[in-house]
C-alpha positions as CSV (number, residue, x, y, z in Angstrom):
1,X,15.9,-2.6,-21.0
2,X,17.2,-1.0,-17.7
3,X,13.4,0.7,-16.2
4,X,13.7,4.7,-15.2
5,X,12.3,5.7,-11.4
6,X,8.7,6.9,-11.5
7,X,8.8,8.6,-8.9
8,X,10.4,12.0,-7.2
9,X,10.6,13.3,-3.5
10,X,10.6,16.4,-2.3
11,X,13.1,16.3,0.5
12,X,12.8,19.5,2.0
13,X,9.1,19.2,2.3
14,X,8.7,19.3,6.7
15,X,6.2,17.5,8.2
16,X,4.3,17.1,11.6
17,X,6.2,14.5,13.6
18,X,4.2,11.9,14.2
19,X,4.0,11.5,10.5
20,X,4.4,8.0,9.3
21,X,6.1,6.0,7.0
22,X,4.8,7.8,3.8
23,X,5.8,10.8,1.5
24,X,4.1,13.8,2.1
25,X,3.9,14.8,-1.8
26,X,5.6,12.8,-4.9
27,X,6.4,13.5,-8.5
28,X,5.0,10.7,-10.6
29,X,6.1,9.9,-14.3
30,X,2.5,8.7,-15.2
31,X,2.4,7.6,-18.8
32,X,1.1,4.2,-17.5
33,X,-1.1,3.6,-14.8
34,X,-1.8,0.1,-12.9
35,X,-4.7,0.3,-10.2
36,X,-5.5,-2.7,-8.0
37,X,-8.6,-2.8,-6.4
38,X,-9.4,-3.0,-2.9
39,X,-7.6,-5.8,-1.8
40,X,-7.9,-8.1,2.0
41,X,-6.7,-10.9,3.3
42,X,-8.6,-13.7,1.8
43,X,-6.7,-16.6,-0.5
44,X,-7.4,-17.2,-3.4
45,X,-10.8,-20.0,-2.3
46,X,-12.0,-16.6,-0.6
47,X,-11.2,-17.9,3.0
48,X,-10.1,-15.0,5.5
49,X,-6.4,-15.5,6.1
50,X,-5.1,-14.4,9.9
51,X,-7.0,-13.1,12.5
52,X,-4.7,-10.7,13.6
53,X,-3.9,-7.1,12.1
54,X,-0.7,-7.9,11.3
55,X,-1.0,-11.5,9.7
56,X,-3.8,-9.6,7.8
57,X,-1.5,-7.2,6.7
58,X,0.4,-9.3,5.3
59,X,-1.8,-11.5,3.8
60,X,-3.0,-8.1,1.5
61,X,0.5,-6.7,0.8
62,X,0.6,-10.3,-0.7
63,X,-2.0,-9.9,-2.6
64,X,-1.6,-7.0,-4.1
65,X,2.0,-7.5,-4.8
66,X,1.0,-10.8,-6.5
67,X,-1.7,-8.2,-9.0
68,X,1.3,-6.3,-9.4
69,X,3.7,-8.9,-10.4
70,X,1.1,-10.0,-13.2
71,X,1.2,-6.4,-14.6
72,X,5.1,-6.3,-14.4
73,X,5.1,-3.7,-11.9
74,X,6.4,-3.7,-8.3
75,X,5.8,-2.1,-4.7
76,X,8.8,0.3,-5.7
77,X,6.5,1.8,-8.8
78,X,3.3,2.5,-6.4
79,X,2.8,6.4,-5.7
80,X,-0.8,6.1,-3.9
81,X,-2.2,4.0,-1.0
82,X,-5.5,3.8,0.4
83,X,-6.0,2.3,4.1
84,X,-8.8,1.1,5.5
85,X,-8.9,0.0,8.8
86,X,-11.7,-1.9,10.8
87,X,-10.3,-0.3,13.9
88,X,-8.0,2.8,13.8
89,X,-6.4,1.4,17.3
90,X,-4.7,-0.7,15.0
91,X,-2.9,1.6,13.1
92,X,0.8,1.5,14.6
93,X,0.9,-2.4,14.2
94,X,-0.6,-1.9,10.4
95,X,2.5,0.2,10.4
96,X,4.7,-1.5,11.7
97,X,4.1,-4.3,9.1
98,X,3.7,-1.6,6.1
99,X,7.2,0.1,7.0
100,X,8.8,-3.6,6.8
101,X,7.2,-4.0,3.2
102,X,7.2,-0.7,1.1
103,X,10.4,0.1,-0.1
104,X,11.1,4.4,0.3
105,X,10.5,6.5,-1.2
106,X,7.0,5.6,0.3
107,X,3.5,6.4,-1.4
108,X,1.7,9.1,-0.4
109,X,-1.5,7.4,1.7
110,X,-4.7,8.0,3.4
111,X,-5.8,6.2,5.5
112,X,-9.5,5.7,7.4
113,X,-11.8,3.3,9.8
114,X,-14.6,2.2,7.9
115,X,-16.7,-1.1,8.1
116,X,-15.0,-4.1,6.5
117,X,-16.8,-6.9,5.3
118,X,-16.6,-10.7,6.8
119,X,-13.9,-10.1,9.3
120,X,-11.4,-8.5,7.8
121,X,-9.1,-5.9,9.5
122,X,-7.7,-4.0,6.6
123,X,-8.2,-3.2,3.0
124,X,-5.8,-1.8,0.6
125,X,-5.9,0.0,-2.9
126,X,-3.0,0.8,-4.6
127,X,-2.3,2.9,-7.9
128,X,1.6,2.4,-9.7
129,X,3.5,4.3,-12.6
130,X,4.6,2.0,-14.4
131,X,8.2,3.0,-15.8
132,X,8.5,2.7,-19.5
C-alpha cells in the first residue's frame, strides 16, 4: 500500500536569511508517532566513532536512521529535530552534513551548545509521523 506524505509546508512563510536548512513551521499528519532518543556517534560496542564534527555527524544520522528503519519509518517522515552541539562554532559544518542527509521538506529544528558526554560532538533527537 502506496504511504501518503506527513507532512505540509507553508511556502510563503519568510524567514530571516541566514536561516538554515530547516522549515520554519510544518503541518504534520500525526496519528502515529516514532521518537528516537538522543542519539551520538558511538557503534553499536559503545566506542565513539570520528573525532571530527562531521564524521560524527554522520555516524548519528546513521544511527538514528538505522532506529528508524526498524520502526518502518524514514528521514522523509521526521517533522522535529533537536541539535545539540558541544561547540556551536561547529554549526555550519554540522550543516553542511545535515543538508546532504535530510531530504526537504526539512524538519523544523532547534538547536543548542550543551555538554556532551565522553567526547562526542553532537547529539540528535528526532520525532516522525508515520504515514498510515
Amino acid at each position: 500500500m502506496p504511504r501518503t506524505p506527513s507532512k505540509r509546508t507553508f511556502p510563503n512563510v519568510a524567514q530571516h536569511r541566514t536561516a538554515g536548512p530547516y522549515s520554519p513551521v510544518l503541518e504534520v499528519d500525526a496519528r502515529r508517532l516514532v521518537v528516537i532518543s538522543g542519539q551520538v556517534a558511538v557503534d553499536l560496542d559503545g566506542s565513539v566513532v570520528g573525532s571530527t564534527i562531521e564524521e560524527q555527524t554522520r555516524a548519528t544520522l546513521e544511527n538514528c536512521r538505522r532506529l528508524f528503519a526498524a520502526a518502518d519509518v524514514g528521514f522523509a517522515d521526521v517533522f522535529k529535530v533537536n541539535v545539540y552541539l558541544a561547540d556551536i562554532s561547529e554549526w555550519s559544518r554540522f550543516n553542511a552534513v545535515y543538508e546532504e542527509v535530510m531530504p526537504p521538506p526539512r524538519p523544523v529544528r532547534t538547536a543548542i551548545q550543551a555538554v556532551l558526554i565522553r567526547g562526542h560532538r553532537v547529539e540528535l533527537e528526532m520525532w516522525a509521523a508515520r504515514p498510515e
